[in-house]
N, C-alpha and C positions, 0 to 999 in steps of 0.2 A: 396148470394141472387141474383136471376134473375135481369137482367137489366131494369130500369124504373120503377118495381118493389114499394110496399109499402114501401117496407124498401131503397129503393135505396137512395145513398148519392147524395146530392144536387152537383150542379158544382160549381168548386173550381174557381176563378177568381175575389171575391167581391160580387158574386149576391147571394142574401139571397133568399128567399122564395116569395117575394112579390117585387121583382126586385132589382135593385142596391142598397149595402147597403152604407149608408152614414159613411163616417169615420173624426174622428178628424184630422187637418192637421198636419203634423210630424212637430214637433219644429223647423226644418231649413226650412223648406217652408216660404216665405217672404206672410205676409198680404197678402191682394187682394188693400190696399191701400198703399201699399208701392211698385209694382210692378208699373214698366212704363208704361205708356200706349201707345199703338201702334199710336197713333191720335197725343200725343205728338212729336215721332221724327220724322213724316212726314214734318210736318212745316220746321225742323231745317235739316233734309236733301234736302226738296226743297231751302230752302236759300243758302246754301253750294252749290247747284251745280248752282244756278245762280249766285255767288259770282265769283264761277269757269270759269264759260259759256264767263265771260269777260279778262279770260286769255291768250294768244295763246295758240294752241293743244299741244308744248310740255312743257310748264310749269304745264298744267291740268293734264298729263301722269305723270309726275315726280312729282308730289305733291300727286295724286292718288294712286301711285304706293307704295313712299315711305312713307309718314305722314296719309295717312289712310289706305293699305293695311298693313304696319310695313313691309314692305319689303326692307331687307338690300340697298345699291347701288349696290353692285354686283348683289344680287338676281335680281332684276329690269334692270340694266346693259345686263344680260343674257336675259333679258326676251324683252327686248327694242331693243338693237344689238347697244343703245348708251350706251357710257364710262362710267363709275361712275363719275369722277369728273363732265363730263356736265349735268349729272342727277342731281349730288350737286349744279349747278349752276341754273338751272332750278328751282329747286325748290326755294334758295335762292332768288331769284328775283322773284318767283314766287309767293313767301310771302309777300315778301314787297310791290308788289304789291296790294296782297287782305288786307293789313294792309293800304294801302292810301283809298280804294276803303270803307272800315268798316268806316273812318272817315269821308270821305264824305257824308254819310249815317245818 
């Protein structure tokens, strides 16, 4: 059949005849109410980084580096040009710090 044609086949991509067609959600797709909402962890990362903000710079870097990016100390270590153990030290005490500062709170 000629292109565009009476017979021509509609495009392939979801769109039916009368615009997008609507499909049931596949079993693993999570609810629309069990999905996080983006408004929720705004809050909880503005508290985090003012929690942080009263750190010194390299306990923020080494707490940054390794307990929320999941970067080994070496990896971190390479990427800082400081040692692992003082990246372990930093962070150490960099905790303990934001664990007095949560109870003050």
């Amino acid at each position: 059949m000629a292109e565009g044609g009476a017979g021509a086949s509609l495009p392939t991509g979801g769109l039916g005849p009368f615009g997008p067609s609507v499909r049931p959600p596949l079993q693993d797709e999570l609810a629309e109410r069990d999905q996080p909402a983006v408004w929720d962890e705004l809050p909880a990362r503005r508290d985090l980084e003012t929690l942080l903000s009263g750190l010194p710079k390299a306990q923020q870097q080494a707490i940054a580096l390794i307990k929320l990016e999941g970067l080994s100390g070496t990896e971190a270590s390479r990427r800082t040009g400081v040692s692992a153990s003082a990246l372990k030290v930093q962070v150490h005490r960099g905790l303990k710090r934001l664990a007095e500062l949560v109870r003050k709170t």
